[in-house]
N, C-alpha and C positions, 0 to 999 in steps of 0.2 A: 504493500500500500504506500501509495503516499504520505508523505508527512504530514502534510494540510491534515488529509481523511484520519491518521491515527491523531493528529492534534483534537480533530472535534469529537472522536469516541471518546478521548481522557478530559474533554470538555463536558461532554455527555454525562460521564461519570460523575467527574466532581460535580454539579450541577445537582441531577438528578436522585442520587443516593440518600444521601445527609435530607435531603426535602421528604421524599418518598417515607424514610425512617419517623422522622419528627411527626408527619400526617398520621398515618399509618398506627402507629404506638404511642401519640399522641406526649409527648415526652415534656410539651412547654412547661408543667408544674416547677417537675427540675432540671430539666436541661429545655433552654431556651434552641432555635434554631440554631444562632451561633455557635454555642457548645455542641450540638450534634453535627456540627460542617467540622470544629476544631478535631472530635474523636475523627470523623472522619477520615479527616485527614492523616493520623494516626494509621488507624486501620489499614488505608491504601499504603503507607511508605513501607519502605526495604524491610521494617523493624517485624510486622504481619504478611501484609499482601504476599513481599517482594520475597519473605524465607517459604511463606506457601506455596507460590506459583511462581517461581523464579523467571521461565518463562516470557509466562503473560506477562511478568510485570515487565521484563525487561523489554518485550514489543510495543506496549503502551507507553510506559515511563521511559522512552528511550532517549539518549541526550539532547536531540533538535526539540524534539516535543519540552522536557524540561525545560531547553533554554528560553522556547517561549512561552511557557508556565510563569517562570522565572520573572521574566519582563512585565507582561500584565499585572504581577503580584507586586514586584516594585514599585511601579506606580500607583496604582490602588494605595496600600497602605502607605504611600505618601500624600497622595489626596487625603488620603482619610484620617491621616495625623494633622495635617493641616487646618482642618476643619475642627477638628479639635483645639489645637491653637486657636483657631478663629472666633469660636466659641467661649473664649475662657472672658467670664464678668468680673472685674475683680472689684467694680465701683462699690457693688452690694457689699463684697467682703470688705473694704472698706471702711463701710457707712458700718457693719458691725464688727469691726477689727478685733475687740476683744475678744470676745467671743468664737468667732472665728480663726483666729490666729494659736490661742489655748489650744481649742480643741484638733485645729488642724499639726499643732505641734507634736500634739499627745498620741494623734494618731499615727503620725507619721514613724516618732522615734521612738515608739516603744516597739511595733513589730521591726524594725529595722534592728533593734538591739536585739530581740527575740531570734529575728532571722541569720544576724552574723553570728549568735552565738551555735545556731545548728550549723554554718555554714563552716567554725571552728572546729566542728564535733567531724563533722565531713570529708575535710580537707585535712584531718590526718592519715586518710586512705591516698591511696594514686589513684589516677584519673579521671578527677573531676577540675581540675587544671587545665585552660588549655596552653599550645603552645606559644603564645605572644603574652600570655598573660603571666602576674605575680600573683603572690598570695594574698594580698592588699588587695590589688584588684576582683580577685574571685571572690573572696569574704564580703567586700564592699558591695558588690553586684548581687550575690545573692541576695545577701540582707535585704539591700532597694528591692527586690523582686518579690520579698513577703514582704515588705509594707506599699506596695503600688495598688492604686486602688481603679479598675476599669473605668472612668470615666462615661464612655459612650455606652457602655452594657450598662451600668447604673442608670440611665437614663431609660435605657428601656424597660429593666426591670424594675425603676418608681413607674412609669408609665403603666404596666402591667397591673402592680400593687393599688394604682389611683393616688397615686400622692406627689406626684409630680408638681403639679401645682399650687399644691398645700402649704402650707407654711414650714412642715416640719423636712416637706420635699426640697424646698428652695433651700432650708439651713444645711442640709446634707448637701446641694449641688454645692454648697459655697466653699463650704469642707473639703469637699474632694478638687476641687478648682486649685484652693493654694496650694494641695500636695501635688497637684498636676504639675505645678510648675518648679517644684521640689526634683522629682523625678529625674527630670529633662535636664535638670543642673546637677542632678549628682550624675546623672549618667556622661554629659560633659566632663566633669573632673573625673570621674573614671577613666575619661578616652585620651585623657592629656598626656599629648606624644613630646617629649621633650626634648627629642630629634627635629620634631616637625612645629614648633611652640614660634618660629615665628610666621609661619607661614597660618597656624591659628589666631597669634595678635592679628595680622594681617585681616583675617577675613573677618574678624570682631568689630574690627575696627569700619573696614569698607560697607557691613551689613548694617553698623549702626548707619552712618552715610545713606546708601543704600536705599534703607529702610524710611530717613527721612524724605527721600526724593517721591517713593514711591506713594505716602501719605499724602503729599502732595498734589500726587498724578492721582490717586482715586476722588479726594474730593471733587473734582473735575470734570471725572467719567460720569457716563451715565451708567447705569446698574449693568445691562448688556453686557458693555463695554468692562467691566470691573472683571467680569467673572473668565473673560478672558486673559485681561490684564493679568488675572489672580493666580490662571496656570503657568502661564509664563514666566512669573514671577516666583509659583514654587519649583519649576525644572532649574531656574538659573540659580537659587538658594539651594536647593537640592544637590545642585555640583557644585558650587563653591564649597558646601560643608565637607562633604566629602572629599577634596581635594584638600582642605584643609586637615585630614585626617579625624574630624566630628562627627564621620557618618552623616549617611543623606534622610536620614531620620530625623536628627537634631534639627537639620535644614528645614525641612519637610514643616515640624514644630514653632520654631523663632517664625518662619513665614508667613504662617498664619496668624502667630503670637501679637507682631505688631500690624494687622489690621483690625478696626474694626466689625465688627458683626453684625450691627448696624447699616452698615453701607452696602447691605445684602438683606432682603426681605425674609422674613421668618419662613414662608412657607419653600421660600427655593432654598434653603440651607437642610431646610427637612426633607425635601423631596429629595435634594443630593445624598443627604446621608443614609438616605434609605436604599436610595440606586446604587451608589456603593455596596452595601451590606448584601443588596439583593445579586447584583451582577459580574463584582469584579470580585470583591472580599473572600468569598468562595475560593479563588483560585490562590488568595494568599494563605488561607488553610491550609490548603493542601499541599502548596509546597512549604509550608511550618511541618506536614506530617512527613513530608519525606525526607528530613531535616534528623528525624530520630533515630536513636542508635540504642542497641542495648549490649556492648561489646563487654562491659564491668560486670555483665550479667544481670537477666531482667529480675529476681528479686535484689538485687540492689538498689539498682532504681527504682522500684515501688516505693524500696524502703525507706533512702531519699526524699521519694516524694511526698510519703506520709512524716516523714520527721521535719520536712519545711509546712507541710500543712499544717502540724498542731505547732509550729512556731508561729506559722504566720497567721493563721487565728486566735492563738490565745493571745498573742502581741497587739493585735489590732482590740480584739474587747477588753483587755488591760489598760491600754490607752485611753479609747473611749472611756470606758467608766470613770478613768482619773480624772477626764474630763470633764463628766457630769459630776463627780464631786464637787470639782473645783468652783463648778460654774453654777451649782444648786437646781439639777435637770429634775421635772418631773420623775419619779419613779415609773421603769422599765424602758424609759425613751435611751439612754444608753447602748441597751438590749439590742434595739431595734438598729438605731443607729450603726453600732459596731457591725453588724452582722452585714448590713449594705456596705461599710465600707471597704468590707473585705471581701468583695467581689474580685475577682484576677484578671479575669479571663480579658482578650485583647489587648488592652495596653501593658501589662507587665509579657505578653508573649510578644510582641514588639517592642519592647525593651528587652529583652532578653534574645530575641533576633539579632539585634545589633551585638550584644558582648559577642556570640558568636561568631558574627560574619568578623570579626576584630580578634578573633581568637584567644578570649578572654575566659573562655570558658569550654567544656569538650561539648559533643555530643549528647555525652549521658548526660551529665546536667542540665542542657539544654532541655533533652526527654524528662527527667525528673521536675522539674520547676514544671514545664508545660502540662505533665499530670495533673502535676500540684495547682494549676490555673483552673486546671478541668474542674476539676472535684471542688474545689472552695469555690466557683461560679454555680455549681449546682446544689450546695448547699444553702444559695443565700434565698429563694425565696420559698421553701418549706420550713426556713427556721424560722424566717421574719412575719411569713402569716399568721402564725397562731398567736405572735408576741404582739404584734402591728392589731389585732383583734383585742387581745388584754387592754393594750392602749386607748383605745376607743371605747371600749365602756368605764375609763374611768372619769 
């Protein structure tokens, strides 16, 4: 067969499977669609599919087809961090800084001290190191990796629960916003190449630049006209970072960070982010799952991934709660709260994309954390309904 034709059957696949599944078995209680494209993805890589049927996997997953798997997934989850960036309010966190600063602290640094201490506990084995990385570096990236809190899956999952636009949905978005941009800076000093440190001054410096020109140019534009501007704007940030050795993630983020989101209508930022989720996202699943390795042996990595899971949940409602102390929260709003922000799935598996592609991390850890993404995204709304029910009748 041609390339094209095996391209659209592993099209077909990743597409069709994960959907088919989620309908079928009805799975949104706990695994939302995106978690069922995430195992998917799983499933299909070298680690299941590719030891079952070596085969087939090798005539479908074969390296042209990957390379443009590869590509579409690229872009995709730079769009789709972008908009993330673009989305981030910080005026509300602001106008309640205290409150939101506490509790966004509490959240952040307690699972991150939970997670580097599993990440100590781990990293006295071999290979969970990769080979460009230090042990600083591995310790520090896992850690960020149990306290990151999925941003856009939170959103769909208040959406889900009804409380998106509630008060108590807006104090969580706000939460999660400053640790968004928590994330993105520690993954920055993570990546600081100190071979390559001026060639990053450099590009700090020209995006701040940059960045004011292009502030400029959108006020200007007409909305149309913006959204154009907006891609080409993140392909040209996207390879400056990356050539700066930031990764084109980081880019991807600062891109959309300093626009406005405003200067874009509510309903076409939603329609985008759905179109994403619905048409391109899928394929960045999937090559996340052919990503995995279980060479340390697969119960290791389980076991990995359950030892960063009860880090990076008991870290993240440790936090929280400290923070409803501090801050005098109704009784069980903690509960509630922690248990959303400890949602994984997407944004800590795009941060943890990149230590990879940066070889700051192996395979297996890369497989272990994404477990660990799995499983804590599927926990969060069978725990939070019955608690999110207490809350409301008092």
């Amino acid at each position: 067969m041609a390339t094209t034709e095996v391209f659209l059957i592993a099209l077909t696949i990743i597409l069709a499977v994960p959907w088919l599944v989620w309908r079928i078995f009805r799975t949104d209680y706990w695994a939302p669609l995106v978690v069922v494209q995430i195992v998917g993805g799983i499933l299909l890589g070298p680690g299941v599919l590719g030891a079952a049927f070596p085969q087939y996997y090798a005539f479908v997953f074969s390296p042209p087809v990957i390379g443009a798997l590869n590509g579409i997934a690229w872009w995709a989850v730079m769009m789709f961090v972008f908009v993330a960036g673009l989305e981030l309010d910080l005026s509300d966190a602001w106008a309640n800084r205290r409150e939101t600063s506490i509790t966004a602290a509490c959240a952040l640094f307690t699972p991150l001290a939970f997670g580097a201490a599993a990440a100590m506990l781990l990293l006295q084995t071999p290979g969970w190191i990769g080979p460009n990385g230090t042990w600083m570096q591995a310790m520090l990236g896992i850690g960020m990796a149990c306290a990151v809190t999925a941003l856009p899956i939170l959103v769909l999952l208040m959406e889900k629960l009804a409380i998106f636009r509630e008060p108590l949905g807006q104090r969580i978005l706000r939460y999660a916003s400053l640790d968004d941009i928590a994330i993105w800076g520690v993954l920055a000093l993570i990546l600081v190449d100190w071979e390559r440190v001026g060639r990053q001054l450099f590009f700090l410096v020209g995006f701040s630049l940059a960045a004011w020109a292009m502030r400029a140019l959108f006020r200007r534009l007409a909305e149309a006209d913006r959204w154009y501007a907006a891609l080409v704007w993140l392909a040209a940030i996207g390879f400056a970072a990356d050539w700066a050795g930031l990764h084109y993630m980081v880019g991807a983020f600062l891109a959309g960070a300093v626009l406005d989101a405003g200067w874009f209508t509510r309903e076409r930022l939603d329609s985008f982010r759905q179109f994403l989720l619905l048409a391109v996202m899928p394929v960045f699943f999937l090559s996340t799952g052919l990503r995995t390795q279980w060479d340390v042996g697969g119960v290791a990595v389980f076991g990995a991934a359950l030892l960063l899971l009860a880090a990076s949940v008991a870290g993240k409602l440790a936090g929280v709660h400290l923070a409803g102390r501090l801050l005098g929260w109704a009784r069980g709003e903690a509960g509630v709260i922690g248990w959303l922000l400890q949602t994984k799935a997407l944004i800590m598996i795009i941060f943890v994309n990149v230590l990879l592609d940066k070889g700051i991390v192996t395979n297996e850890t890369f497989t272990a954390l994404l477990l660990m993404a799995v499983l804590s995204t599927m926990l969060t709304v069978p725990m939070v309904t019955p608690r999110l029910k207490g809350l409301s009748h008092k």
